[in-house]
C-alpha positions, 0 to 999 in steps of 0.5 A: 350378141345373138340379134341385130337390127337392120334398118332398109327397103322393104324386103319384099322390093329388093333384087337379091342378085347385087344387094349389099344389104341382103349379102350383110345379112346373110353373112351376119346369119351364117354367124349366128346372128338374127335379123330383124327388118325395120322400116324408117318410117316404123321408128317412135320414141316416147320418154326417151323410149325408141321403138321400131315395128319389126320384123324377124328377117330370115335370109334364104341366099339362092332363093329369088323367088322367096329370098326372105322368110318375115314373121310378123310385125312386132314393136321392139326396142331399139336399144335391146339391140347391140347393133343397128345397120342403116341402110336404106337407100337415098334420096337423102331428103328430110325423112332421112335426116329426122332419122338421123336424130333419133337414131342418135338417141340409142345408148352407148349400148347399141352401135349405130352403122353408120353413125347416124350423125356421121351420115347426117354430116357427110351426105354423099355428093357435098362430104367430098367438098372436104377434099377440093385439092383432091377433086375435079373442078365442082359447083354446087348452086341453084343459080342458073348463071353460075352453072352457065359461067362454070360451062363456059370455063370448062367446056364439057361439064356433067349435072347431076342433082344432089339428093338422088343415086344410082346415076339418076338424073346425071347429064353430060352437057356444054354451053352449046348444048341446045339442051342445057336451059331443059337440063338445067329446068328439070333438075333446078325444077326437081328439088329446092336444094342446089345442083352439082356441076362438074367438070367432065373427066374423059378418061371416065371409061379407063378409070372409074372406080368404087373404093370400099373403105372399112373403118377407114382403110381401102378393104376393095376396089371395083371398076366400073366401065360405062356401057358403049355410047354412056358416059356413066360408068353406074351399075344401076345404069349398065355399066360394067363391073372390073376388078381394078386396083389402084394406082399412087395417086389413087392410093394417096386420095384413100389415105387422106379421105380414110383418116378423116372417115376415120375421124368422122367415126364413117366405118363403111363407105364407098369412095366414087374415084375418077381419073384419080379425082374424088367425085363422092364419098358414100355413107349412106348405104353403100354397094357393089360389094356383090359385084365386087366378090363375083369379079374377083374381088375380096369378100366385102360382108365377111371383112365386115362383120370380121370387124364388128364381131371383133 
């Protein structure tokens, strides 16, 4: 194996500084590995033929002014290449989920990472429904009188829609919020599909953790603590990175939720754990092994093609 393909965001929009993808490619190029970008959209299949429009990626690591060298685009076979990285971000909408199918179409030959009928049957905020001993109280619907009825048994509760990431569109919210009906119009108004309702975790600044998870065991754990006056612990929305680890309780979520990602043949993820409940399982794209490393933390990339390349 001397070239892979990785399937992400335009390159040219990336912030180096905590891209997991970026950090996945320099570590497969220190190895000997050549990169090659492709967007999602680029994908074509023809008498059983999937092509994308490449291009050669080469990573310059320290360099934010020009972290990438790109050659120009090139129509390649995707099955040439033993390995395929998923990872552009969500939102996980129908272009995401059409990718799924045809991605599922390479030869044995090519592993697919994720597999791509794994990412398809696990999207991030609905996979963690497996687990509902595991998980705080949680709605999924579109209907209006359900969330209000669910506010009413739970007090404070958070929203958030289901398709987006990075902590976008999350509120925290009660029955007597004079701004519930406007929360409750935007996100019902912002997508057909239903919102995630769920109970609110106080203890959300002392115990919000992302789990990496390789082939199905726990590989990193990184806390994050929300910035003063937030409730949402997300990087991408100032929170704070902290090198955790896990308690028994937190150990146990990780062994179940592991042997089902193992099932579901999911070999990265990131769990989302609050207070020491389930609250996501990332499949998509997942992050923070940047923030991970430069806390402390183990070297997430570096496990990462430990395992593949053996």
């Amino acid at each position: 194996m001397n070239r892979i393909a990785v399937q992400m965001d335009r390159p040219e929009k990336i912030n180096i500084k905590g891209d997991t993808t970026f950090a996945l490619m320099v570590e497969a190029q220190s190895r000997g590995l050549e990169c090659y970008e492709f967007q999602p959209q680029s994908l074509a299949i023809e008498g059983g033929a999937i092509t994308a429009l490449m291009r050669h990626a080469r990573v310059n690591p320290g360099n934010t002014q020009d972290p990438f060298t790109l050659g120009e685009p090139e129509r390649h076979l995707l099955g040439d290449f033993p390995v395929v990285l998923v990872r552009q971000d969500p939102p996980f909408d129908m272009a995401y989920f059409s990718n799924t199918y045809l991605l599922e179409l390479l030869p044995a030959t090519t592993r697919v990472l994720n597999n791509p009928r794994a990412i398809r049957n696990t999207p991030e905020k609905l996979s963690a429904l497996h687990f509902p001993h595991l998980m705080a109280a949680t709605l999924i619907a579109h209907d209006r009188k359900l969330i209000t009825d669910f506010a009413r048994r739970h007090g404070e509760i958070v929203l958030k829609p289901l398709s987006l990431f990075g902590g976008e569109m999350i509120v925290k919210t009660n029955l007597d919020d004079p701004d519930l009906p406007r929360h409750l119009d935007e996100l019902l108004s912002h997508s057909a599909e239903p919102i995630v309702a769920q109970e609110f975790l106080p203890n959300v600044k002392e115990t919000d953790k992302r789990v990496m998870m390789l082939e199905g065991e726990v590989a990193g754990v990184l806390g994050r603590i929300p910035a003063e006056g937030n409730f949402v612990a997300n990087i991408h929305s100032g929170g704070r990175p902290v090198l955790t680890s896990l308690n028994q309780r937190e150990e146990q979520v990780c062994r179940e939720v592991g042997e089902k990602l193992k099932e579901w043949d999911i070999f990265f993820a990131g769990l989302d754990l609050i207070d020491g409940q389930l609250s996501e399982i990332n499949v998509t794209s997942p992050t923070l092994t940047v923030e991970l490393k430069a806390v402390g933390g183990p070297d997430i990339p570096k496990l990462y093609w430990d395992k593949i390349l053996r």
